[in-house]
N, C-alpha and C positions, 0 to 999 in steps of 0.2 A: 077362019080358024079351022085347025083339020082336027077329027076325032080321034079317039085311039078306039079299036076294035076291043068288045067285051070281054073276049079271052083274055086281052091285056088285064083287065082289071081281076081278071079269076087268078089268071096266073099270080098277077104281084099278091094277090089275098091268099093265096095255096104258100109263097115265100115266105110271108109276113107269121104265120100260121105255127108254119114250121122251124123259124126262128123264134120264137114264141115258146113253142113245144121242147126244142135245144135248150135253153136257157131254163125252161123248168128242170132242166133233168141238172143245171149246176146246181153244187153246195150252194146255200144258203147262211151267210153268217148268223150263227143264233139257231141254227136248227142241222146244221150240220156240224161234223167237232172239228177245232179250226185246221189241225191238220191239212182236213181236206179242201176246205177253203183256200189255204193256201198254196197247195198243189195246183189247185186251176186257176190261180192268178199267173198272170206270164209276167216273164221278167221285168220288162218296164213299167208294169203295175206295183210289182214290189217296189220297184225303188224310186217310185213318185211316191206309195204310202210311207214310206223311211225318210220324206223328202214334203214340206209344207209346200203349198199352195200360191207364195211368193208374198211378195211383200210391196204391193199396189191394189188399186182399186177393185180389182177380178181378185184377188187372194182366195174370197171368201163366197165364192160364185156357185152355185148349184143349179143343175136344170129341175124344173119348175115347168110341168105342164109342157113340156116341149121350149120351152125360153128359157133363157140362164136373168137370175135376178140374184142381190144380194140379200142377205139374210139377218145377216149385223153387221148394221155402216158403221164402222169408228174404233171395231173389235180389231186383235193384233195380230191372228193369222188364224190360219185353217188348216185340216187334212184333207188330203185327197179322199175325193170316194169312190166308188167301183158299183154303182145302180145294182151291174146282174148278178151280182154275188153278196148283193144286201148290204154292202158296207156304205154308209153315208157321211160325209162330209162332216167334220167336226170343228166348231169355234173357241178359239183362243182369244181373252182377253184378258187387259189391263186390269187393276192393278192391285196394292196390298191395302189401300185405304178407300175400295170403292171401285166400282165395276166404271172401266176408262171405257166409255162407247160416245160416238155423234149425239146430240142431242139432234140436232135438223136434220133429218134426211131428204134429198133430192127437191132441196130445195122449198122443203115446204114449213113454215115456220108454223103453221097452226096446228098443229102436233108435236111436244118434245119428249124426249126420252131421255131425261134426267136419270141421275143417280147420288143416291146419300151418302156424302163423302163422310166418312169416321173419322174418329180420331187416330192421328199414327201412333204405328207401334210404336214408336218409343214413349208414349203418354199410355197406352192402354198396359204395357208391360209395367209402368208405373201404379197401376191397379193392383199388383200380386193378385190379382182376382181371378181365378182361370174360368170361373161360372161365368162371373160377367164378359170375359172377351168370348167365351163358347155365345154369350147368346148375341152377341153381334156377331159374332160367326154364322149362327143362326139369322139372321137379320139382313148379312150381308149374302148367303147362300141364295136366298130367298129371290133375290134380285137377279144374283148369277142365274136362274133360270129360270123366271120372268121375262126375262129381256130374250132367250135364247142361244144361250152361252152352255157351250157343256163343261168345259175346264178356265177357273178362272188363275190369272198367271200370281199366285199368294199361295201362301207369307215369306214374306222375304225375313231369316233369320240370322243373317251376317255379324259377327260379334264388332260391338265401336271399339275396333282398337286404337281410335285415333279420333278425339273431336273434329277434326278439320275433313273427314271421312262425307263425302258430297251424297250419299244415300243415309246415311246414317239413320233418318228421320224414318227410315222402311224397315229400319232393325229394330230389335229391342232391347239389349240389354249386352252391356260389358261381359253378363255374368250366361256360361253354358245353360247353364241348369234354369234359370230364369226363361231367356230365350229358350231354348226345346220345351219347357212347359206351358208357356204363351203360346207357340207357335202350334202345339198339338193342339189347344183347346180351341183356335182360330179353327185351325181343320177339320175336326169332331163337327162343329157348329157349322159351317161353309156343307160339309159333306154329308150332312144329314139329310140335305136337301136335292140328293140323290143327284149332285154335279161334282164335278171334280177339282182339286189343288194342286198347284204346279210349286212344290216348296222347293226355296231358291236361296241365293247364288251359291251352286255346291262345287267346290268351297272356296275360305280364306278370301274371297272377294272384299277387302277392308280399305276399298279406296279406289278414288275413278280415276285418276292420273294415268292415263296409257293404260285403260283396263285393257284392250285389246291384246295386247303387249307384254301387261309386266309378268315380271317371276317374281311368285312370292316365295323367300327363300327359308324353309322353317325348319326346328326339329321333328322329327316323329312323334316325341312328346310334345310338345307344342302344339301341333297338329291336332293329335288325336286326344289331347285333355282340353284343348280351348275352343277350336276352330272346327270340328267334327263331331265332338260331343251334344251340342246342342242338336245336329240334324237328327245322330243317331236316337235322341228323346223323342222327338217328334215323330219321326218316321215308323218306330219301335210299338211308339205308345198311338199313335192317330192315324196309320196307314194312307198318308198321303195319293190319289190315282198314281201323280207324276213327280218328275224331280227334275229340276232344269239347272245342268250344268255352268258353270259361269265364264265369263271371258276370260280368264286370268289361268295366269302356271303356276305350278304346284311344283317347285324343285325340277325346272327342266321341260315340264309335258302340262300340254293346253289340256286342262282338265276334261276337256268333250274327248279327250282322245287318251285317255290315262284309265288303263286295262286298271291299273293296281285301285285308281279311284273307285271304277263305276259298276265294276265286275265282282275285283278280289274282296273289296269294302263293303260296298253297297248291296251287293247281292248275295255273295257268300257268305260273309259275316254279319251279317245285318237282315238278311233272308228281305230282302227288299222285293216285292211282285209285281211292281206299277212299270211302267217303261219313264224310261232318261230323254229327254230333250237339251236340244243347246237351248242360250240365250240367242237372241236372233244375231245372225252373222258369226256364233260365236267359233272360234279354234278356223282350223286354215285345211286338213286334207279330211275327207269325207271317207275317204277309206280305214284311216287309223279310225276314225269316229267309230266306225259300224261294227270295227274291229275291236274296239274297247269297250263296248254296250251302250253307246250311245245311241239310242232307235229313231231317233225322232230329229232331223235337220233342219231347224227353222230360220226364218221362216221358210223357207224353201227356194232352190234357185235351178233353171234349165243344166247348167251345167253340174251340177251335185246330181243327177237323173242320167246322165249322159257318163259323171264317172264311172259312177255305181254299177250299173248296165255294162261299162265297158268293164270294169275286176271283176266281174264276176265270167264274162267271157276272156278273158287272158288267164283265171286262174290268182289272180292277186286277193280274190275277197272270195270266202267260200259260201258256194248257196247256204250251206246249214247256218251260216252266223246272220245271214239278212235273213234267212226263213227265222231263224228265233227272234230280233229285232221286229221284223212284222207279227210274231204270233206277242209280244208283248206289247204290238200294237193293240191286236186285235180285242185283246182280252181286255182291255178298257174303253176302247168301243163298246163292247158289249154292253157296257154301265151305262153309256151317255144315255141325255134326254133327246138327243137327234136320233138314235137306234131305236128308242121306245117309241119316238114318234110323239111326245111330250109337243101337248098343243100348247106352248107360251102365250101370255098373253101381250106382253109390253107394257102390265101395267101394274108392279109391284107394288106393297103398300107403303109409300113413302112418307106418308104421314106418320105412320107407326113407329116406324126407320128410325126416321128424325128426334122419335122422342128418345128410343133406347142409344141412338148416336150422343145426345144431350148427358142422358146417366151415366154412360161409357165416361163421358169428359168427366165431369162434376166427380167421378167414384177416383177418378185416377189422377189429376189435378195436385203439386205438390208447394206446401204451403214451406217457405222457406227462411222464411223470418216473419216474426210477429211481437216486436217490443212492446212491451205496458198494453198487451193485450187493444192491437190498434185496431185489426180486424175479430171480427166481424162489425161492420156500420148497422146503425140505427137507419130504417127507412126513413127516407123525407132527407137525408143529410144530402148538404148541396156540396156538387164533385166539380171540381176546374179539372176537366180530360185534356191530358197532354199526349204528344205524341201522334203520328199518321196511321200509326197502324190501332189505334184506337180507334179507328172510324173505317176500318182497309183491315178487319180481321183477317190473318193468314191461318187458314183452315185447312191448310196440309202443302205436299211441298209439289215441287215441279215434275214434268220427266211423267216417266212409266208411271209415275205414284198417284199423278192428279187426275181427280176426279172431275169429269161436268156436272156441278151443282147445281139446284134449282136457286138455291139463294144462301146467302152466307148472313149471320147474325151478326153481329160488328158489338164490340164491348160496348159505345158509347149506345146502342139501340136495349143488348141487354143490362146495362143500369136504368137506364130510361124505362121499361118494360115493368124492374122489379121496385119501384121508388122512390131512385132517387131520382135529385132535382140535378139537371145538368144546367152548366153557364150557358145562356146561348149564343151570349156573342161569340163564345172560342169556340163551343161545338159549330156555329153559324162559320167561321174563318176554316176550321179545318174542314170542313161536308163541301165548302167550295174547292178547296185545293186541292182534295181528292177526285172529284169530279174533271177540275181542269188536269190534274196529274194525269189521268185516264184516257182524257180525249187526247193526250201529247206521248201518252207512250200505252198505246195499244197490244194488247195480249200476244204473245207470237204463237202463231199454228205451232213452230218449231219445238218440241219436246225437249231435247237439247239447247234452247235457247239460255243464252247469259241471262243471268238474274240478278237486275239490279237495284238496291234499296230505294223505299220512295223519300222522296224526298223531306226533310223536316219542314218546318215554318221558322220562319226567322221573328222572334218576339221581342219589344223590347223589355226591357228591366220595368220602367214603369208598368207597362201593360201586366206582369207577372204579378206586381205590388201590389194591382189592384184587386187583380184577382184574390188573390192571399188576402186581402181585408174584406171581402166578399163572402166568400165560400169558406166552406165547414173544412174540406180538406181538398188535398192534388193527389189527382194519380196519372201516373205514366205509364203511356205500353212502349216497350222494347221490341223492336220486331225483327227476325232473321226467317231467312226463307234459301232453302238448295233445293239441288234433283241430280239427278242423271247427267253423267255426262264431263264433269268435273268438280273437283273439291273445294272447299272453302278455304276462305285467303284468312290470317293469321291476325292482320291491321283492320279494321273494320268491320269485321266479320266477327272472327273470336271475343276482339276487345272491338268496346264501343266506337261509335266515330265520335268524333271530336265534339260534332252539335248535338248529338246525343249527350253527350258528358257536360256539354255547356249547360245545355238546358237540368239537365238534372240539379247541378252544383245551383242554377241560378234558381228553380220552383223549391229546394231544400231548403235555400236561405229565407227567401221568402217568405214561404208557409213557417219554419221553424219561427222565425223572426217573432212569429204572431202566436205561438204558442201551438197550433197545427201541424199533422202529418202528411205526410205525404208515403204513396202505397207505388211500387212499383210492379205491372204484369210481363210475365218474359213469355212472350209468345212468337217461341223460335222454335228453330227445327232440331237442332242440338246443342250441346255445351257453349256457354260464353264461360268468356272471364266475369265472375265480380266483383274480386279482390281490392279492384280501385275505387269501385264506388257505393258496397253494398250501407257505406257507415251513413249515408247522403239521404239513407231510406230507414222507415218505423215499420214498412211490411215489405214483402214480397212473395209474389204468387205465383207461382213456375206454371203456367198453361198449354205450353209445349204448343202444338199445330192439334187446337181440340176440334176438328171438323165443323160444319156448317153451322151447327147448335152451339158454340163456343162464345158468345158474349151472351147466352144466357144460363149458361154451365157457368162461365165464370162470376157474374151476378148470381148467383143461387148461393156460390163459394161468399163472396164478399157480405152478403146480406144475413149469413148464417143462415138459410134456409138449410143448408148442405154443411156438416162438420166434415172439412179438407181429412182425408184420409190415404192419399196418394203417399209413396216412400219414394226415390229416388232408385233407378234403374241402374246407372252411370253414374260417374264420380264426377265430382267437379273440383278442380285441381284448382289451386293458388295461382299458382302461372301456368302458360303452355308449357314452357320447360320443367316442370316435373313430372310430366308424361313420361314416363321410359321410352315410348314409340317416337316422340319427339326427335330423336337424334339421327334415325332414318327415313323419316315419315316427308316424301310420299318416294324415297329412294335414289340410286344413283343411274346416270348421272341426272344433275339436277335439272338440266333444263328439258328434256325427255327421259325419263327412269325406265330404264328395262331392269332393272331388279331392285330387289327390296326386302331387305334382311331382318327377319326378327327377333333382334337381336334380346328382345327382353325376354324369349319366351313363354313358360307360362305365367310368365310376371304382369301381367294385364290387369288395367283398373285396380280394384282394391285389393286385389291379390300382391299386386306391388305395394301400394298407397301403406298396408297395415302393416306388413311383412319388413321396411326397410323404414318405418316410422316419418314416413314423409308427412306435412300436416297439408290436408285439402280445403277448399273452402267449403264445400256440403259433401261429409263423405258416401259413399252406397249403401243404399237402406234407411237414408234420413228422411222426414218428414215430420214436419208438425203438425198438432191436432187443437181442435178449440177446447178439446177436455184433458185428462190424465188419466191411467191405467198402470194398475199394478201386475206384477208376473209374479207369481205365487210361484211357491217352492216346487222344484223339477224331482219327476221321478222318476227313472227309470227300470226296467223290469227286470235289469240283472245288472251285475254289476262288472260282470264277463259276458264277452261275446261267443255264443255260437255261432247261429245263424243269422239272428237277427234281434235288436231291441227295441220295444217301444218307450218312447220318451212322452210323459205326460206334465202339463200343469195347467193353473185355473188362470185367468187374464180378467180381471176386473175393473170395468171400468168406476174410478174414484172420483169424477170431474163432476159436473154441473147439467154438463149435455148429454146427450147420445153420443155415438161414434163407433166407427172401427179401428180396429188395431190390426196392424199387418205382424204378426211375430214371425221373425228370421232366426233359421237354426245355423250354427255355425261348428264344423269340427276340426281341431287342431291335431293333423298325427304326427308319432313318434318318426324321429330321422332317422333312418337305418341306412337303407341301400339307397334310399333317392332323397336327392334335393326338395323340401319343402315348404311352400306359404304356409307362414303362420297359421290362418286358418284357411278354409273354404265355406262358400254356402252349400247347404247338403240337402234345406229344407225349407219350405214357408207355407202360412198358413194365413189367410184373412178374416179376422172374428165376423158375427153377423154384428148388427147395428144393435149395441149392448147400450142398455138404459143407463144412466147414472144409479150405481152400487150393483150392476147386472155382473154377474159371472161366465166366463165360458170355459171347457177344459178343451183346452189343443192338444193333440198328439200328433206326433208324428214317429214313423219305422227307421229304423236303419239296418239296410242289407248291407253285405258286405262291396256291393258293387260301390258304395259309398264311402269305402274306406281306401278307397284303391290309387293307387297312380301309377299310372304307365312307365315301363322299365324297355326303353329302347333296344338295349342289350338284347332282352333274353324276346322281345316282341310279346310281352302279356302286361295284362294288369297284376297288379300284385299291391299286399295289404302286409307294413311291418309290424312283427310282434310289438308290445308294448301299453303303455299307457293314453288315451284317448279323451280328451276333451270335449263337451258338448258343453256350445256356449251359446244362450237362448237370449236373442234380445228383440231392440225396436232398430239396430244398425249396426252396420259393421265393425265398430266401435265402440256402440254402446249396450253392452253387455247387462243382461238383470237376473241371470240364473245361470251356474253353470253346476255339473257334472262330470262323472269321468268314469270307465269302463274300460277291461284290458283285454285285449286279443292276446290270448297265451302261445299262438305262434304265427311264426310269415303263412302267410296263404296266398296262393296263385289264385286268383278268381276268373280269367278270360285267358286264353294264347290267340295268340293273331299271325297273320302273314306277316312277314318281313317286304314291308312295303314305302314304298314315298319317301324313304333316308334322302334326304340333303347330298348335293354330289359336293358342295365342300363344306370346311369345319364353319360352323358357328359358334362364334366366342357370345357365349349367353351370360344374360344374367346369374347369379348365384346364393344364394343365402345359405351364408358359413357359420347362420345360427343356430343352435337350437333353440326348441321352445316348450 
């Protein structure tokens, strides 16, 4: 072995020194202003920071003591870092019901890193709670940086324009105003815990069918009263870090690439500070993207690095729009827990998690029928559990959305839990079916995997009879389950399958035969049909996908521990075909759709439903309770509008029990210059847990922003003179106070760009009524 002479080693220690010395004299991110930071990044530094980390195993790679090691196995992408100029590597994860990370890493099962899957949004928006989804915000933030997460990729606030809509379960609410105020109080709660939100699909994303692909084809009204309105609440009122663009066109242009979206909207109008992200893979040239404000290319790929690099050398992309793009990088860097050097632990409190995931369910839970007062049961009452997914709880949905749970509560475990006696021959026949179902069709790593229902049991008539002369009552669970990746089918899906309808019609005979009810739980991801079969059932208890804690939320519900106080988010229609979106939903042509007309536009859910008197089967805002409340006489504070009015009255509960009362405000304006719904929601409020004969006084404001509707023409909001209604109920329909106030003249409230028109006519819906 030959030596090297000691000067070698002086010398390389004199080089090392004085690289050393170099690198102190660069900016520093966090202590230098970014400017200049970014002046000493070189061009292919910029545009790998404008550009993720990729989307494989190294994605999320950082050097570590001289070795590169991962950081969070299982998380969905990264930012590049830059060591000599302080900027660090940042992680991106999954999802909106629960932080998506590896439970096993490298292979070692004696350590997991679970996470507490919640209830989805479309069940906590069910809540009108916005304390309660803030504190699993709170709960769920907690985690996000815990585990080592600096941005987690939530709340998805997409409007269900369409039950058959295959995300649906990540959104929350037909209605703008509902969603943008769920969606803030998610963020308020996630972001207090000094990690970041990636609020999502911006926009009009209302269905997976060629999401990559389709044009959604809308009005400006349409747009900016249904489809936009909700992000602008959230973003407005909860300042989201980030905002991640979505796959889909907007009239012509892939939203990651649509200056009039992400620039003239979002930033100008809306004074948005956070930086834009695609969805991963999302829009097709990286130069409009950078060009449009889109900063952030995820997950990131060699050749989007090698554009960027190259338009900026030809002159196609100017350095000033990627230097802004990265200085909107940087300025949210600056926030993360990777920049402060946030020592994680990996070991959030899950137990605590768990309970407030539990009340999240239980508070949000919607009671949908309840003949001759069938629920709530007496403990010790003996239950025949029908159904697979009564033992196979579906605790949230597939895709970006699902979470690695530590354990799932299954209905049949929490009845058992809270007293009652279950059969156990059928609990004994189904705990095996499930088991073997399981061993025969195994989970798919695949996020986009097909999702297919489990299987029923095949029971005979006798075996039902017996049971029926056995047991106190039957209950059934209905199960549906989507994700990512594609929409739901109309035959099986929307409407029940066959052995599902068999068996219901055969345990209804049965039990009925004997003087016995029978209760059905719908724990699905979105809208069915129940028009065919609800007359079959004495209860039913809408439990939507209540996360982990969900068969002993819904035993809490059943046992009367918990008086149901959940209202309905979404409408639920008679048939599919009185959806207005039904007639182009999921678009032309049919067997791949590249466009998709919305032809109803702002006619959406009960905006249509109330407005053209179509009759639903649960309209929006329903919900029943184990007790009754009265709405005491409305007041308002003038009888004319200036500025603004407060609207007050008292809500008393009259009933037996405790309880909450969700009151919905609703206001009908005069028709002058625009087409309009009957009414709109404008406001809601959740009582606290009021005693029987307890009082509360609700109020709520009305600014003029709430009076407005957007006038394509002239591009502003605008409020016509006239007569105004305020109609205060428990649903969209059922009205228990109303009032009226007059605007003495039109008033323009907002002017906007002239942006995102439709490049051809849409023949829309219309209402040529007044009201």
């Amino acid at each position: 072995m030959k030596y090297l002479p000691l000067c070698f080693f002086l010398f390389l220690s004199n080089l090392l020194s004085a690289q050393v010395r170099d690198a102190s004299k660069l900016p520093q991110l966090g202590k230098a202003p970014l400017e200049k930071v970014i002046d000493a990044m070189t061009l292919e530094e910029k545009a790998r920071l404008v550009t993720g980390l990729g989307f494989n195993s190294t994605f999320n790679h950082e050097p570590v003591a001289g070795r590169t090691e991962v950081k969070v196995i299982g998380a969905a992408g990264a930012t590049f870092g830059i060591p000599r100029l302080n900027i660090p590597t940042t992680i991106l994860a999954d999802g909106p019901a629960g932080v998506r990370i590896d439970p096993i890493r490298y292979k070692d099962s004696s350590k997991t890193y679970y996470a507490t899957a919640f209830p989805v949004a479309t069940l906590l928006a069910s809540s009108w709670d916005t304390a309660l989804v803030r504190k699993v915000g709170v709960a769920f933030g907690n985690e996000v940086r815990e585990y080592g997460i600096d941005i987690i990729l939530a709340p998805a606030l997409n409007i269900h324009r369409n039950p058959l809509g295959g995300r649906n379960f990540e959104y929350y609410s037909e209605d703008p105003v509902v969603a943008g105020r769920m969606a803030a109080a998610m963020i308020k709660g996630i972001q207090s815990n000094g990690v970041g939100t990636s609020i999502k699909h911006f926009a009009a994303n209302n269905q997976e069918v060629n999401r990559n692909n389709i044009n959604a084809i809308l009005s400006e009204r349409a747009l900016r009263e249904i489809y936009l309105r909700g992000f602008e609440i959230a973003i407005q009122d909860a300042h989201p870090w980030t905002v991640m663009s979505s796959y889909n066109k907007i009239n012509g242009t892939y939203t990651s690439e649509s200056h009039d979206l992400l620039t003239t909207i979002l930033r100008n109008e809306w004074h948005y500070q956070g930086y834009v992200m695609t969805d991963w893979f999302g829009g097709k040239d990286p130069i409009a993207q950078m060009n449009a404000g889109n900063d952030l290319l995820m997950p990131g790929t060699p050749r989007q690095v090698t554009a960027i690099t190259d338009a900026v050398n030809n002159g196609s992309l100017k350095m000033a729009i990627l230097d802004k793009n990265v200085k909107n990088i940087l300025s949210i860097i600056l926030k993360t827990p990777a920049f402060k050097h946030y020592n994680f632990s990996n070991t959030p409190d899950l137990k605590m998690h768990a309970l407030i995931s539990r009340q999240a369910a239980e508070e949000s839970m919607v009671l949908l029928k309840n003949d001759t007062q069938t629920l709530p049961l007496k403990s010790g009452t003996s239950v025949a559990l029908f159904g697979s997914n009564s033992y196979s709880l579906i605790a949230g949905g597939t895709g970006s959305g699902a979470v690695n749970k530590p354990y799932i509560v299954s209905i049949e475990k929490g009845l058992r839990d809270a007293g009652f006696i279950m059969n156990k021959t059928l609990s004994d026949l189904y705990t095996k079916h499930m088991a073997d179902y399981q061993v025969n069709h195994p989970v798919s790593k695949n996020v986009l995997a097909q999702i297919k229902p489990i299987d029923e049991i095949g029971l005979t008539d006798d075996a039902i009879q017996d049971l029926a002369a056995r047991e106190d009552i039957a209950a059934i669970t209905i199960g549906r389950n989507a994700g990512e990746g594609r929409d739901r089918k109309l035959d099986e899906d929307f409407k029940l399958q066959d052995v599902e309808m068999d068996l219901l019609k055969r345990v209804s005979s049965a039990f009925h035969a004997k003087g016995k009810k029978v209760v059905v739980v719908l724990n699905i991801d979105n809208v069915i049909e129940t028009t065919s079969w609800q007359r079959y059932t004495d209860a039913i208890l809408l439990a939507w996908q209540p996360g982990m804690e969900g068969g002993h939320a819904i035993a809490n519900i059943v046992s009367g521990q918990v008086n149901p106080s959940g209202k309905l988010a979404t409408t639920f229609p008679l048939t599919y075909n009185d959806e207005p979106s039904s007639k182009n939903f999921p678009g032309t042509p049919v067997e791949k759709p590249l466009n998709v007309t919305y032809e109803e536009g702002i006619y959406v859910g009960y905006r249509y439903f109330d407005t053209f008197n179509v009759k639903t089967a649960y309209e929006f805002g329903y919900g029943l309770s184990y007790t009754s409340f009265r709405y005491g006489a409305v007041k308002l504070s003038s009888s004319t509008f200036q500025h603004r009015i407060t609207v007050r009255l008292p809500i008393t509960n009259t009933g037996k029990v405790a309880g909450k009362e969700i009151v919905q405000m609703y206001i009908s304006a005069p028709v002058n210059q625009l087409d309009k719904p009957k009414q709109e929601l404008k406001g809601f409020a959740k009582t606290r847990l009021l005693q029987p004969g307890e009082t509360q006084i609700i109020s709520f404001t009305i600014d003029a922003g709430q009076l407005c509707s957007f006038n394509s023409n002239s591009s502003s909001w605008i409020a016509d003179a006239g007569r105004y209604q305020v109609k205060i109920g428990a649903s969209s329909i059922d009205h228990r106070q109303v009032a009226a106030f007059t605007l003495p003249r039109d008033i323009t409230v907002t002017r906007t760009a002239k942006v995102l028109a439709p490049q051809i006519s849409i023949s829309e819906i219309k209402n040529n009524n007044t009201h």
